[in-house]
Biopython code that builds the backbone (N, CA, C, O; Angstrom):
import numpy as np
from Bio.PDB.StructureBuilder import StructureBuilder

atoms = [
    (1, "UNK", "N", (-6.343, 0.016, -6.861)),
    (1, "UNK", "CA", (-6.468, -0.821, -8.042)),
    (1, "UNK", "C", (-7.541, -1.897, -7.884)),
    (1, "UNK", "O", (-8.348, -2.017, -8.807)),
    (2, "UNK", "N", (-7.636, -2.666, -6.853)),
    (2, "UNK", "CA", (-8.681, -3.294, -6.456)),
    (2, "UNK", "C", (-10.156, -2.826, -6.799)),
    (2, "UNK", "O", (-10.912, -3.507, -7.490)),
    (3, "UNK", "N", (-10.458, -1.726, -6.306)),
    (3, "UNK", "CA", (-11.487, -1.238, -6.664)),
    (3, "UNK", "C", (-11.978, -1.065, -8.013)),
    (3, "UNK", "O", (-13.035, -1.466, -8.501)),
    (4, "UNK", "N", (-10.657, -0.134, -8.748)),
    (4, "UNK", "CA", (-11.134, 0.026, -10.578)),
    (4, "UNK", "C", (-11.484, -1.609, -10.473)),
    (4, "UNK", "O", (-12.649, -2.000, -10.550)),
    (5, "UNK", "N", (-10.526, -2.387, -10.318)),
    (5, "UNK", "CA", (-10.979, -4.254, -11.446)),
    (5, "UNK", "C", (-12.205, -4.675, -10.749)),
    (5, "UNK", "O", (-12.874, -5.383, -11.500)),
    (6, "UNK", "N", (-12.799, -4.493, -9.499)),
    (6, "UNK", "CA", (-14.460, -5.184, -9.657)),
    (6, "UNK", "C", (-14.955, -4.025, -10.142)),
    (6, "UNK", "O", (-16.155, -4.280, -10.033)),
    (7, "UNK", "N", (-14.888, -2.521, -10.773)),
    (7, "UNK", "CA", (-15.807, -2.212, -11.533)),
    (7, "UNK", "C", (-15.505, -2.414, -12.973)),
    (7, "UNK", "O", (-16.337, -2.181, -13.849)),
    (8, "UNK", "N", (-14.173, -2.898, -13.232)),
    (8, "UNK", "CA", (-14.144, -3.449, -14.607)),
    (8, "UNK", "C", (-15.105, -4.499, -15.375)),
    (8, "UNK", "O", (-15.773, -4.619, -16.402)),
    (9, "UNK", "N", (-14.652, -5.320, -13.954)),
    (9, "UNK", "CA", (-15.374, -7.038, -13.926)),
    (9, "UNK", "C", (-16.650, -6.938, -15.292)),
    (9, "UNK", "O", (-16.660, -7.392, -16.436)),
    (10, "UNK", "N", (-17.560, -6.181, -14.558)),
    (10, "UNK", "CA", (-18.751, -6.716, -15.574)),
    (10, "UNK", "C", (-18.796, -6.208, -16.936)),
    (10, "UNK", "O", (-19.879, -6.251, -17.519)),
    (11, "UNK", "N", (-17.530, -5.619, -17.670)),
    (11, "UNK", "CA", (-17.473, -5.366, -19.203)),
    (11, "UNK", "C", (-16.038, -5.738, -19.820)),
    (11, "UNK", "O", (-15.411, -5.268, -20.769)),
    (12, "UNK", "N", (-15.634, -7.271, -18.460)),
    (12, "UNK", "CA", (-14.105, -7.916, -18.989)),
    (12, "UNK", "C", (-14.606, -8.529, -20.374)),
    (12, "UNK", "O", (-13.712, -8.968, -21.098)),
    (13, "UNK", "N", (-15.853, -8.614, -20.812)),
    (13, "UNK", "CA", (-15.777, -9.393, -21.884)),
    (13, "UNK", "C", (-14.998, -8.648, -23.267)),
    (13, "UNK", "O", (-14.260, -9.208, -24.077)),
    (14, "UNK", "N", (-15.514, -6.904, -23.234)),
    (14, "UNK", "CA", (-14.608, -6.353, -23.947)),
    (14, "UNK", "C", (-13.555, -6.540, -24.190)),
    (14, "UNK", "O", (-13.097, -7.071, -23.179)),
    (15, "UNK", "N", (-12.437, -6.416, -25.251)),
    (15, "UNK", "CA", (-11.115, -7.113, -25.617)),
    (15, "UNK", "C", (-10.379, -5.400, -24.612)),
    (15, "UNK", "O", (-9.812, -5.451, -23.521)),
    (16, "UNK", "N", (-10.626, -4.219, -25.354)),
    (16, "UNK", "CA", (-9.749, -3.470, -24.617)),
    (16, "UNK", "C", (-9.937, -3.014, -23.157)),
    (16, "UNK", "O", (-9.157, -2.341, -22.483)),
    (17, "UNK", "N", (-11.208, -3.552, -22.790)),
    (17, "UNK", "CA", (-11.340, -3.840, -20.904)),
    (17, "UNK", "C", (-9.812, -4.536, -20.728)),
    (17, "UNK", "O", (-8.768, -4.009, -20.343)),
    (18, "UNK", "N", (-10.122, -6.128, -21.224)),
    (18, "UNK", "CA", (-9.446, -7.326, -20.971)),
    (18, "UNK", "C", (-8.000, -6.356, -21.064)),
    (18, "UNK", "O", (-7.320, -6.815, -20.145)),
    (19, "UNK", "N", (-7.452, -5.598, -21.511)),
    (19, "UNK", "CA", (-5.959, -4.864, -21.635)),
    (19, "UNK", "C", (-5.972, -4.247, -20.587)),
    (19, "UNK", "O", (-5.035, -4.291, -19.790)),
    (20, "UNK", "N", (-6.961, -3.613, -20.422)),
    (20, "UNK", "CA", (-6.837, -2.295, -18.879)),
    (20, "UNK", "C", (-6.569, -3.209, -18.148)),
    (20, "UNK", "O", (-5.609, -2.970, -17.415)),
    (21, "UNK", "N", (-7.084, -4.313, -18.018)),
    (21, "UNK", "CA", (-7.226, -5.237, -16.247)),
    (21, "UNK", "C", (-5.802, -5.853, -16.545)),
    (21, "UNK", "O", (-4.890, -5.914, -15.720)),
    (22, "UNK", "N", (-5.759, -6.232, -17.647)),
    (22, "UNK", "CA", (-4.328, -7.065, -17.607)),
    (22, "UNK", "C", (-2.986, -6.150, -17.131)),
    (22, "UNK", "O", (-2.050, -6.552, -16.439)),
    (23, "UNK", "N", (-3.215, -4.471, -17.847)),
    (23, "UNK", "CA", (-2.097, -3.801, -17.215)),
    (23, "UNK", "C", (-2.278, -3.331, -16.133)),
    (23, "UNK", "O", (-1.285, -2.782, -15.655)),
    (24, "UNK", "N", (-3.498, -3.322, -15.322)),
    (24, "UNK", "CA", (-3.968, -3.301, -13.816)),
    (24, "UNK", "C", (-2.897, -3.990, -13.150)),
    (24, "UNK", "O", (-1.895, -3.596, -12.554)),
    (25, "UNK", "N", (-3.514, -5.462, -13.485)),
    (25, "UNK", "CA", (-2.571, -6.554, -12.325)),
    (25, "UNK", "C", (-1.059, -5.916, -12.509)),
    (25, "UNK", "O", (-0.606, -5.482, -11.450)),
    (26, "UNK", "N", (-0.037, -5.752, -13.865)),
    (26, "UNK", "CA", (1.183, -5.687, -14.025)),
    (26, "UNK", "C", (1.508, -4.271, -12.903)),
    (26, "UNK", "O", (2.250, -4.155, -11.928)),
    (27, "UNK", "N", (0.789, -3.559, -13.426)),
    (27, "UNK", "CA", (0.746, -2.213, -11.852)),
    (27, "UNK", "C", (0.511, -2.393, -10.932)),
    (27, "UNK", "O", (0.992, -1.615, -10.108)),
    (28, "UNK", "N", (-0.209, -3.306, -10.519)),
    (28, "UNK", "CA", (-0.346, -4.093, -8.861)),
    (28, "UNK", "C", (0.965, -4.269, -8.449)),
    (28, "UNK", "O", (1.672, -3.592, -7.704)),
    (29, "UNK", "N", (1.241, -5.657, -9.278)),
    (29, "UNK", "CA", (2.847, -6.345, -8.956)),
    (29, "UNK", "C", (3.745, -5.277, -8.883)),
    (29, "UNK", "O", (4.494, -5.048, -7.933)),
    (30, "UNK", "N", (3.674, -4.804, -9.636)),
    (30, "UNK", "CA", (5.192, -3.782, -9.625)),
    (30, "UNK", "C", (5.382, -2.778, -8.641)),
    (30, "UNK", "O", (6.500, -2.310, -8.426)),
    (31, "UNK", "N", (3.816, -2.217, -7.696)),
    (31, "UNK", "CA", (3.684, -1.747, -6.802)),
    (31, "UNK", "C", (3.583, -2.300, -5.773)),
    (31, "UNK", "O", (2.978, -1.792, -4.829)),
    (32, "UNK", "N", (4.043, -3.242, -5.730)),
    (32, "UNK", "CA", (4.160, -4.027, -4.266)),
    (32, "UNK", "C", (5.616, -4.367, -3.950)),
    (32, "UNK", "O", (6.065, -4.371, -2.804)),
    (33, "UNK", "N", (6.443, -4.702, -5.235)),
    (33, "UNK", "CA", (7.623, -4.976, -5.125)),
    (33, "UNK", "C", (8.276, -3.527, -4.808)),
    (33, "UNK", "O", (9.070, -3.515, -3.867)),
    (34, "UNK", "N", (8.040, -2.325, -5.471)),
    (34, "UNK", "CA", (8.550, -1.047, -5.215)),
    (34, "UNK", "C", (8.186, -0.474, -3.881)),
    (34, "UNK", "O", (8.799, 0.482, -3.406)),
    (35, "UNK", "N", (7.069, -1.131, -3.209)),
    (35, "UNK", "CA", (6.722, -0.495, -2.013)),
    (35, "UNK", "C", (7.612, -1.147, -0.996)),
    (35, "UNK", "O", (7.842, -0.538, 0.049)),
    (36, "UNK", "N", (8.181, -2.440, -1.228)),
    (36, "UNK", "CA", (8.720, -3.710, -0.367)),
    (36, "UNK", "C", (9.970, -3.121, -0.434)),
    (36, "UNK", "O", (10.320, -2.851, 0.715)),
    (37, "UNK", "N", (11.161, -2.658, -1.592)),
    (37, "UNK", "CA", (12.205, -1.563, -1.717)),
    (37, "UNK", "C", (11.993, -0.501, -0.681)),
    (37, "UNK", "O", (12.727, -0.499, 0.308)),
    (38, "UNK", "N", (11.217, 0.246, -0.794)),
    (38, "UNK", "CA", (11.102, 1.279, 0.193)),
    (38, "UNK", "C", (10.926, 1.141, 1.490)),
    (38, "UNK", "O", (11.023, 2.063, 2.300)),
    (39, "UNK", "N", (10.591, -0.311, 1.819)),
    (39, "UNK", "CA", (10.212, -0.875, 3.033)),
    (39, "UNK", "C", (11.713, -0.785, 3.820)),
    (39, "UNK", "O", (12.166, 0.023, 4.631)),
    (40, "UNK", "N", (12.238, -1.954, 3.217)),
    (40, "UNK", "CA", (13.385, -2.309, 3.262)),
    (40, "UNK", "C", (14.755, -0.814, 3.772)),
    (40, "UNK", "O", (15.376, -0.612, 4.815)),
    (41, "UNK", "N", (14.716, -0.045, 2.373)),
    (41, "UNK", "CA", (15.346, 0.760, 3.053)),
    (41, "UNK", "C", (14.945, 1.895, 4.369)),
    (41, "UNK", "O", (15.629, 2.746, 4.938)),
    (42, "UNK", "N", (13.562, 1.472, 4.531)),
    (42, "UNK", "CA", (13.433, 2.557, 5.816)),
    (42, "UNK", "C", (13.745, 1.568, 6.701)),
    (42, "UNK", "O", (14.307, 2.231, 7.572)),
    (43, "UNK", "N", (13.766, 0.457, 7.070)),
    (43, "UNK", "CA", (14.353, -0.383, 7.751)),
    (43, "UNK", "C", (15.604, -0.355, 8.398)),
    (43, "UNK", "O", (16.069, -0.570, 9.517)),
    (44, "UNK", "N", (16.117, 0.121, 6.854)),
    (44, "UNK", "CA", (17.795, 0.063, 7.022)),
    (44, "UNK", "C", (18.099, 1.369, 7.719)),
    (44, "UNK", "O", (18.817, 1.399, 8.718)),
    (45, "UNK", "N", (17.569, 2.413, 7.209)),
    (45, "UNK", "CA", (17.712, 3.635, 8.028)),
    (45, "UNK", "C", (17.206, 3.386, 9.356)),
    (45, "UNK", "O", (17.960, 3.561, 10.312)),
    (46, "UNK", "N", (16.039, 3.004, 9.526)),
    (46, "UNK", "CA", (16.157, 3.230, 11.115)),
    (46, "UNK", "C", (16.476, 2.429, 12.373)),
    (46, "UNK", "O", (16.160, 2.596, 13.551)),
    (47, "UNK", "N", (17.618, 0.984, 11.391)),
    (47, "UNK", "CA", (18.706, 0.514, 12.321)),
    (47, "UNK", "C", (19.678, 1.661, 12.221)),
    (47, "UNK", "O", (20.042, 2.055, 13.329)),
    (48, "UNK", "N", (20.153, 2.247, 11.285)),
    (48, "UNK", "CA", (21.362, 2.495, 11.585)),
    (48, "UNK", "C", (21.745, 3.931, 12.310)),
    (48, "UNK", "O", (22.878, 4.388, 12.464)),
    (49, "UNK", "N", (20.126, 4.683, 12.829)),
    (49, "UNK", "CA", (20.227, 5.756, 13.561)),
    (49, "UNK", "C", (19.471, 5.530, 14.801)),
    (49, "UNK", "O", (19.180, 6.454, 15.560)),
    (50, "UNK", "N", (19.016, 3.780, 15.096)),
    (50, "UNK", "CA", (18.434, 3.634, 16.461)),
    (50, "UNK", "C", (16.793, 3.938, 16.825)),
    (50, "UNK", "O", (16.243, 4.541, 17.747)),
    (51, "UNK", "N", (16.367, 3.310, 15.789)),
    (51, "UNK", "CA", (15.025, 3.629, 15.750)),
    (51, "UNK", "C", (13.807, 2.766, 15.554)),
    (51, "UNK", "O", (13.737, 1.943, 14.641)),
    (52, "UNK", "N", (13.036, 2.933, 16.261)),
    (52, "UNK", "CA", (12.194, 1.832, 15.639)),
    (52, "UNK", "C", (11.860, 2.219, 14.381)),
    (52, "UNK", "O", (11.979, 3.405, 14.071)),
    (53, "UNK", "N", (11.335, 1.158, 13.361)),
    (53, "UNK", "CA", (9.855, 1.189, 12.511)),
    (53, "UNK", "C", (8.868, 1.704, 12.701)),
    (53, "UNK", "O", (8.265, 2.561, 12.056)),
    (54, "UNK", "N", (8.567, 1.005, 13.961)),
    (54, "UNK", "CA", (7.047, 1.796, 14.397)),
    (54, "UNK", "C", (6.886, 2.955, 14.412)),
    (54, "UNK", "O", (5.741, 3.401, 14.483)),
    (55, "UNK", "N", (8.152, 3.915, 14.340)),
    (55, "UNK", "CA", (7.989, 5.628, 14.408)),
    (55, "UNK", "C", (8.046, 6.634, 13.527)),
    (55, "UNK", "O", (8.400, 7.810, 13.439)),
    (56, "UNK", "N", (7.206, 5.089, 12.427)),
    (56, "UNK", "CA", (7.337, 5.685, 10.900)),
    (56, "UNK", "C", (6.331, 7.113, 10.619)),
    (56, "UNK", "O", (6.649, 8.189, 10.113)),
    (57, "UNK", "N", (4.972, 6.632, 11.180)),
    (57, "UNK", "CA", (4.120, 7.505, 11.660)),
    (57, "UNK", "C", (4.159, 8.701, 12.518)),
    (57, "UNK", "O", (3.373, 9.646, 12.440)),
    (58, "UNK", "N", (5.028, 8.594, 13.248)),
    (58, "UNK", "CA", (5.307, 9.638, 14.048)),
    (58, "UNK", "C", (6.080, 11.010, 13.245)),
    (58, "UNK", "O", (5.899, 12.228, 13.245)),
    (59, "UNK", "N", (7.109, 9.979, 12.523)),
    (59, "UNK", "CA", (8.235, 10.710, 11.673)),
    (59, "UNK", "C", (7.420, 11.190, 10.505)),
    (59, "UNK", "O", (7.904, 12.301, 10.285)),
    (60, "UNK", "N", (6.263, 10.950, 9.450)),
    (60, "UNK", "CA", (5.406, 11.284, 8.518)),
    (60, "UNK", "C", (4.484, 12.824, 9.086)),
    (60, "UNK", "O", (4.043, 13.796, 8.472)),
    (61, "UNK", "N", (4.489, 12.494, 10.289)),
    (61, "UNK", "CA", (3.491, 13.217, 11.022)),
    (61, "UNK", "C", (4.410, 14.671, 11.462)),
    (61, "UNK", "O", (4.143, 15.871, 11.521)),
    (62, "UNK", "N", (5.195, 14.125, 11.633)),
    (62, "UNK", "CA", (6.332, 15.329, 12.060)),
    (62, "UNK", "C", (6.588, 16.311, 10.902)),
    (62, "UNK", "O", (6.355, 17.518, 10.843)),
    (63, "UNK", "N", (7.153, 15.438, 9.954)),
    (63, "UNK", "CA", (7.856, 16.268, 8.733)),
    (63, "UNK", "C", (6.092, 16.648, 7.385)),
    (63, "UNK", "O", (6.448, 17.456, 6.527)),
    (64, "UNK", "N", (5.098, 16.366, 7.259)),
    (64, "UNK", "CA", (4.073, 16.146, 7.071)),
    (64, "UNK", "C", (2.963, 16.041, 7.541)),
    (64, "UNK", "O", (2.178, 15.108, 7.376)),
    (65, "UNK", "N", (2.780, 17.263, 8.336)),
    (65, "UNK", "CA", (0.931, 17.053, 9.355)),
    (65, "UNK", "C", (0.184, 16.832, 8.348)),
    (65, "UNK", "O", (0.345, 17.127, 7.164)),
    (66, "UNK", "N", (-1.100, 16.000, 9.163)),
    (66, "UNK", "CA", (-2.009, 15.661, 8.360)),
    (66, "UNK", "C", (-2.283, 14.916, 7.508)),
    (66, "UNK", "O", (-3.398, 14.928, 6.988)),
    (67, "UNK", "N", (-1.270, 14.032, 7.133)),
    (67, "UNK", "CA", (-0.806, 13.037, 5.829)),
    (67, "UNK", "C", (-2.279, 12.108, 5.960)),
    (67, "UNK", "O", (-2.963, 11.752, 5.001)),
    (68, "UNK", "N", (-2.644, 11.741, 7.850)),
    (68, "UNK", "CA", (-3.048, 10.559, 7.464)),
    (68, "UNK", "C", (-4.467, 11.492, 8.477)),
    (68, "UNK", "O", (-4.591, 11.438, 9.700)),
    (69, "UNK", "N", (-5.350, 12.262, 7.527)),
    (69, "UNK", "CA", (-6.346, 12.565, 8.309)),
    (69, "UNK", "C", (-7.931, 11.608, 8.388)),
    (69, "UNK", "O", (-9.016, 11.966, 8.847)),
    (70, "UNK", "N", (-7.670, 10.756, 7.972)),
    (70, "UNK", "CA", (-8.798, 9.965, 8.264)),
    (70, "UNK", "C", (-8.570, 8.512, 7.699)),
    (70, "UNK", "O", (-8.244, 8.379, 6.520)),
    (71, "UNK", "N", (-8.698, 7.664, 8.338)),
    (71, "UNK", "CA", (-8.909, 6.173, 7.389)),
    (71, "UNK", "C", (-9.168, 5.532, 6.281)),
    (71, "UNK", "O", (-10.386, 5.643, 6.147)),
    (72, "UNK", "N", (-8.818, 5.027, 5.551)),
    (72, "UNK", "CA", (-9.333, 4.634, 4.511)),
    (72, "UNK", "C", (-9.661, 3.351, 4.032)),
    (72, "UNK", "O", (-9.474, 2.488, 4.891)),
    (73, "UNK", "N", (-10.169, 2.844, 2.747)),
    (73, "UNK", "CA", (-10.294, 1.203, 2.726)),
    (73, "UNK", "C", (-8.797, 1.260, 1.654)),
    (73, "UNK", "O", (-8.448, 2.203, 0.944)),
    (74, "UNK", "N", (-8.224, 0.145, 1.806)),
    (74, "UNK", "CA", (-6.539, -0.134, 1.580)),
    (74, "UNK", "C", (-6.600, -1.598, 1.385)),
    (74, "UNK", "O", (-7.094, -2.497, 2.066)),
    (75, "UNK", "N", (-5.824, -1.583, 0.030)),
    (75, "UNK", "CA", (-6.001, -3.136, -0.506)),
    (75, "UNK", "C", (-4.671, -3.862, 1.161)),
    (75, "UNK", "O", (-3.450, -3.784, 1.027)),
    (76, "UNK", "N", (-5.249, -4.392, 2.323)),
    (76, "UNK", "CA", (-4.555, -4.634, 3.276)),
    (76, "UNK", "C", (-3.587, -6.088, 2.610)),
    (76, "UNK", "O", (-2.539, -6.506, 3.101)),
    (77, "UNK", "N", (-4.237, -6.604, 1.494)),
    (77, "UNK", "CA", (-3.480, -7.981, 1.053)),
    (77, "UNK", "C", (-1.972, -7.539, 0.759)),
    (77, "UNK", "O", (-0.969, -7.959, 1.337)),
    (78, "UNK", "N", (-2.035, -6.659, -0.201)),
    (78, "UNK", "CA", (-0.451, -6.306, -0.972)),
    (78, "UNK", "C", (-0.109, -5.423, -0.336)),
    (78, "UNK", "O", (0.836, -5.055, -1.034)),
    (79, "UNK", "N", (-0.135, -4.606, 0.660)),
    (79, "UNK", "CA", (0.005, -4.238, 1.696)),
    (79, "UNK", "C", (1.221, -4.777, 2.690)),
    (79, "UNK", "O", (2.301, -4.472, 3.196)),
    (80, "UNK", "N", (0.133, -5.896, 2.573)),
    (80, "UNK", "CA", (1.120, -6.740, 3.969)),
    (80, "UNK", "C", (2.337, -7.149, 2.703)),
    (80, "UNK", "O", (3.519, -6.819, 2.794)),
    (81, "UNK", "N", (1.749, -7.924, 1.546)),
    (81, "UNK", "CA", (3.070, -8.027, 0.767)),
    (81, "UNK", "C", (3.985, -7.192, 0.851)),
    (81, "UNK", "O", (5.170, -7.385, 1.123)),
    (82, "UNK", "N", (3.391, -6.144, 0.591)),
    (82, "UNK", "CA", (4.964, -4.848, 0.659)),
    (82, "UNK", "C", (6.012, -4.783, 2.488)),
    (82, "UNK", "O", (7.090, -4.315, 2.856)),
    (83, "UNK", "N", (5.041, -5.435, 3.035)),
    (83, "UNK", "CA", (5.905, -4.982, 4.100)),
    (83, "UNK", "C", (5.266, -4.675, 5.492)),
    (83, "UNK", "O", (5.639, -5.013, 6.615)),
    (84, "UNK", "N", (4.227, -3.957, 5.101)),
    (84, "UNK", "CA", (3.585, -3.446, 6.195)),
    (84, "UNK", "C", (3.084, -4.678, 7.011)),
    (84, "UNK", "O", (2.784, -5.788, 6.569)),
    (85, "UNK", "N", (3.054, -4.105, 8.679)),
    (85, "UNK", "CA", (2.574, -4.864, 9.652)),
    (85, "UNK", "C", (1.016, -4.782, 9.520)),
    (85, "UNK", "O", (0.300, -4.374, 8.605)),
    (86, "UNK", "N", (0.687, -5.414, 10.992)),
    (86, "UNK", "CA", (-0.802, -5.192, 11.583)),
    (86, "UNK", "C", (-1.020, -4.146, 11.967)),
    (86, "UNK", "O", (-2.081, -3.591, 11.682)),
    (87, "UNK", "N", (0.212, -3.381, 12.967)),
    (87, "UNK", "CA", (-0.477, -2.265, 13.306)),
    (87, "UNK", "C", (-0.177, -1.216, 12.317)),
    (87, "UNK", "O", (-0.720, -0.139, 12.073)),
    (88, "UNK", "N", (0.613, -1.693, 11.926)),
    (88, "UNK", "CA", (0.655, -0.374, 10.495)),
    (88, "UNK", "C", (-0.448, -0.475, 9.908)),
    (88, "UNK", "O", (-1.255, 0.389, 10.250)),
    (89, "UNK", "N", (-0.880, -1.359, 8.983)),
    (89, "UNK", "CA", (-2.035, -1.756, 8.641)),
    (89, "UNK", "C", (-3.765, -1.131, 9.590)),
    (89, "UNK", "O", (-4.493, -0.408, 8.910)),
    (90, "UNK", "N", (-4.070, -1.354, 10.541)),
    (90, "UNK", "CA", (-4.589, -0.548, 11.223)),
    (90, "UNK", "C", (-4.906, 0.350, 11.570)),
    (90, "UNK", "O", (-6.037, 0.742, 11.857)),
    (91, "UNK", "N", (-3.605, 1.002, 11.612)),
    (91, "UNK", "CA", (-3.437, 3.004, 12.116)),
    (91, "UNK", "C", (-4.156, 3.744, 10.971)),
    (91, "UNK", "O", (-4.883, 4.717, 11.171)),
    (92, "UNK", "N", (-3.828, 3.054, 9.381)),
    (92, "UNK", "CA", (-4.449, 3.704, 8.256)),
    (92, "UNK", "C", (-5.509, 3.160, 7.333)),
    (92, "UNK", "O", (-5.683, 3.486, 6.159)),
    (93, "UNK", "N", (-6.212, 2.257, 8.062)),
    (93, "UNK", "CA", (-7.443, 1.081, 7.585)),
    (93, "UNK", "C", (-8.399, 1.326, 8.119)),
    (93, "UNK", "O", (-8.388, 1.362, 9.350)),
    (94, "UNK", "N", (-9.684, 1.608, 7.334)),
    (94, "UNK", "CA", (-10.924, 1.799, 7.708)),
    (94, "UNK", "C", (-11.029, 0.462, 8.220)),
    (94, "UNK", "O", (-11.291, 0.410, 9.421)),
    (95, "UNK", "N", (-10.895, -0.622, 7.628)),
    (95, "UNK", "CA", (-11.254, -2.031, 7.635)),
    (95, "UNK", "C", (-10.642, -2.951, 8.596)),
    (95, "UNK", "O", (-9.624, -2.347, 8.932)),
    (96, "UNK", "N", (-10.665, -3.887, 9.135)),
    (96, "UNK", "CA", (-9.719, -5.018, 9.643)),
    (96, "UNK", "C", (-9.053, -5.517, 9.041)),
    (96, "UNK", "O", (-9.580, -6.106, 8.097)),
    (97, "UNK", "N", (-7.700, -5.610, 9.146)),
    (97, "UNK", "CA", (-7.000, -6.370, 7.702)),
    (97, "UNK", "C", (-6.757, -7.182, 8.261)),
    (97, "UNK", "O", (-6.187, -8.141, 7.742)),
]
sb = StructureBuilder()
sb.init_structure("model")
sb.init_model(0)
sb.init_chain("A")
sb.init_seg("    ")
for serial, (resi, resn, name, xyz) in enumerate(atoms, 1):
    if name == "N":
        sb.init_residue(resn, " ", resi, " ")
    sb.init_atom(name, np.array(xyz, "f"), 0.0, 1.0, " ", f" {name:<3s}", serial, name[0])
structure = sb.get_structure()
């Protein structure tokens, strides 16, 4: 989402730009809070079968080869809002977050 709104930026003066970006941000928010839910309950699952977090990747990788075949750029801000660490953040970031 980051990306579409600075190529919005230079035709926000348009009124139905100004709507796309406005329901941009509302899809931001709501995807950070829904990602922070999902956070949460993998959390909860992997206290209650003895597991780290950290073997979230491992477990994606297991049930899903290939999920994460190369790096990418990742809004790392709402990111971390949702939940995610540094090294989570990292393992799937072209960038330094």
């Amino acid at each position: 989402t980051p990306l579409i709104l600075r190529k919005l930026q230079p035709h926000a003066s348009d009124p139905m730009i100004q709507k796309i970006i406005a329901a941009l941000h509302v899809i931001l928010d709501e995807e950070i809070d829904h990602v922070r839910k999902g956070d949460v309950w993998f959390e909860y699952a992997c206290e209650r079968v003895g597991k780290s977090t950290s073997s979230y990747f491992e477990i994606i990788e297991k049930h899903y080869p290939k999920s994460f075949p190369r790096k990418i750029n990742i809004n790392c801000v709402a990111r971390a809002k949702a939940g995610f660490d540094k090294d989570e953040l990292a393992r799937i970031s072209l960038t330094e977050c």
